[in-house]
C-alpha positions in Angstrom: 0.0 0.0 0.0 1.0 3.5 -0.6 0.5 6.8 1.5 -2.2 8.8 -0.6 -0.6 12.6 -1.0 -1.1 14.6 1.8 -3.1 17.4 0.8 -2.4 20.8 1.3 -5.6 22.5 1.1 -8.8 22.1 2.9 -12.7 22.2 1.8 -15.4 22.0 3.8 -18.5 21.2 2.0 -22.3 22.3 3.5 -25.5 19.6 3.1 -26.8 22.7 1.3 -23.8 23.7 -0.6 -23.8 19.5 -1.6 -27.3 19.8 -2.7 -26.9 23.0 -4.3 -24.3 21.4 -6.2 -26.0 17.7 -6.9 -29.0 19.7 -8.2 -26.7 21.8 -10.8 -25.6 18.5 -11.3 -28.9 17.5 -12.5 -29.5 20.1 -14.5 -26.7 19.5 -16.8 -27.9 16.0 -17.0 -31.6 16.8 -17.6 -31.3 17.0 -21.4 -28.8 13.9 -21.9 -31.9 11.3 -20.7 -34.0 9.7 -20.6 -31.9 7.1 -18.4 -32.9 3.7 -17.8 -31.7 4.4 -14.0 -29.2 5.6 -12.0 -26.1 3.6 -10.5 -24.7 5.3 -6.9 -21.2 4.6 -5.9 -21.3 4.1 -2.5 -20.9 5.2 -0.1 -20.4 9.2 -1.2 -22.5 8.9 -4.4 -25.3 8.0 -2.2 -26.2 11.7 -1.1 -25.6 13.1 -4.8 -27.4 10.1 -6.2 -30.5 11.1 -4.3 -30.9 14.2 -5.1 -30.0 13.7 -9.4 -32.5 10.7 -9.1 -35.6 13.2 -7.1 -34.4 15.9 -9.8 -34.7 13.8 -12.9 -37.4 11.5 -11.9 -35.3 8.3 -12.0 -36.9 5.6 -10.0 -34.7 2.9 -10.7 -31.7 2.6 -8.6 -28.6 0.4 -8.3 -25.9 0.8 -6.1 -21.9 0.0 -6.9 -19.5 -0.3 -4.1 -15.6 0.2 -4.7 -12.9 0.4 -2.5 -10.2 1.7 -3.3 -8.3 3.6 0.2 -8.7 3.1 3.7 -7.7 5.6 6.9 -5.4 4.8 9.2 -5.3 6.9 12.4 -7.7 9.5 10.0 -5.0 9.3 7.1 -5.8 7.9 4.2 -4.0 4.9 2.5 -4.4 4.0 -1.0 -4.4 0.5 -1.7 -2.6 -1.4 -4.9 -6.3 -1.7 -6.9 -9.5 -0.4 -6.3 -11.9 -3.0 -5.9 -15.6 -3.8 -6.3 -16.8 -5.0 -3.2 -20.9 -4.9 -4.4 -21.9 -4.7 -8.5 -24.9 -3.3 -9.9 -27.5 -6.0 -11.3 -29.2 -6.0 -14.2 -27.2 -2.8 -16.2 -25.2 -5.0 -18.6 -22.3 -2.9 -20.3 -24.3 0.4 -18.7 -26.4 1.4 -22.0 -28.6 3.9 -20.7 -27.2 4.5 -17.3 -26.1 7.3 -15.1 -23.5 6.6 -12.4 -23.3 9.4 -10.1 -20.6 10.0 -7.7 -20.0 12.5 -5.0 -16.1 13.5 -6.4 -13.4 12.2 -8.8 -10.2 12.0 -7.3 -7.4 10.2 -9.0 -9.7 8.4 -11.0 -9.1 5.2 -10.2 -12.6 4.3 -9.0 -13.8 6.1 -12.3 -11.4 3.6 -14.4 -12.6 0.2 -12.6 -16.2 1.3 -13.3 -15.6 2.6 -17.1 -14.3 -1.0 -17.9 -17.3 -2.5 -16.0 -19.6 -0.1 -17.6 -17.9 1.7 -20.5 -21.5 3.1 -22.2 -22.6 4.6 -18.9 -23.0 8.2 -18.1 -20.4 9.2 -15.5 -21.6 12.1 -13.4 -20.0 13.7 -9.9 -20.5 17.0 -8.7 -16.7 17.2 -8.0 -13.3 16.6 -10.1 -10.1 16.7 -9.7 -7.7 17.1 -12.6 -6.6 13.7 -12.4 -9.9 12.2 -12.6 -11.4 14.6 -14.8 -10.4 12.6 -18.2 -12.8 9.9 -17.0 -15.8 11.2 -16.3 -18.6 13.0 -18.8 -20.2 15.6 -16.6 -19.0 17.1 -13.7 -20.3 20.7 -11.6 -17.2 22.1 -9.5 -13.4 21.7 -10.2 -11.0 21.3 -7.5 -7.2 21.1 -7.6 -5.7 17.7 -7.2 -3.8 19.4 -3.7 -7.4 20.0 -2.2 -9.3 17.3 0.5 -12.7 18.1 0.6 -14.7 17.2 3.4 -18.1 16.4 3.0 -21.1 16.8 5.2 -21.0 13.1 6.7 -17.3 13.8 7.2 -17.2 16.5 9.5 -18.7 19.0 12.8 -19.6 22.5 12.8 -16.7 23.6 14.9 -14.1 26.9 15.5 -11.4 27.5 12.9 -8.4 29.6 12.7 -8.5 32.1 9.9 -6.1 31.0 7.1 -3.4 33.7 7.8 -3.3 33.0 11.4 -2.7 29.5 10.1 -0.1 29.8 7.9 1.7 33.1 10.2 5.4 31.6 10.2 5.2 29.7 6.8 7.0 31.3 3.4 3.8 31.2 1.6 3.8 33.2 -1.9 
């Protein structure tokens, strides 16, 4: 296993920001359908999912599972391959289907799935430039440097400012 890079900038992401976002998400997906259903990688695709399926009227609903890091004392670990722990049934080569994440990263979770689904739909209200390449729609670009924390992630809770932060550090 190898350490995931450390990242060096933080974002913290509302449940209203998150829908905000998963609804603009739907909107740019509104005029690709109709869509046999909607595929949620879990477990972060499962909030997005939700709201893209309410938006678009999608009532048919499959979940994927892939795992592809683990934390270790609340650092994350990448591990060798990502791999499917749970598939979808019934979507064949993905003709038809959306799969909706919450963010692509490094894209490996977006590669396992394209050659499980390669006709899908790839959707995630967040990218990273690695991951951007392999997915069709996306709502908010994020550099590759940034963690975003998501609602499930975190608590409302006091901050320092970001130049009290960094007082002491050479930053240009």
């Amino acid at each position: 296993m190898s350490d995931y890079a450390q990242p060096q900038k933080y974002f913290p992401v509302s449940w209203e920001e998150l829908h905000r976002n998963a609804k603009a998400l739907a909107w740019k997906l509104h005029d690709m359908g109709p869509w046999k259903g909607l595929i949620a990688v879990t477990r972060g695709g499962l909030v997005p999912a939700a709201v893209v399926a309410r938006e678009l009227e999608i009532r048919i609903i499959e979940t994927v599972s892939v795992v592809g890091y683990h934390f270790d004392d609340s650092k994350p670990t990448q591990q060798e391959t990502a791999n499917v722990v749970k598939h979808p049934a019934n979507v064949g080569d993905g003709d038809g289907w959306l799969v909706v994440d919450d963010l692509v990263d490094t894209g490996r979770t977006a590669d396992v799935l394209r050659r499980m689904l390669p006709r899908a739909h790839f959707a995630a209200v967040y990218a990273k430039p690695q991951g951007k390449p392999l997915i069709d729609t996306f709502v908010t670009e994020v550099s590759q440097d940034t963690w975003i924390y998501f609602p499930w992630d975190i608590e409302l809770q006091f901050t320092q400012p970001i130049a009290t932060q960094r007082k002491g550090q050479n930053v240009k």
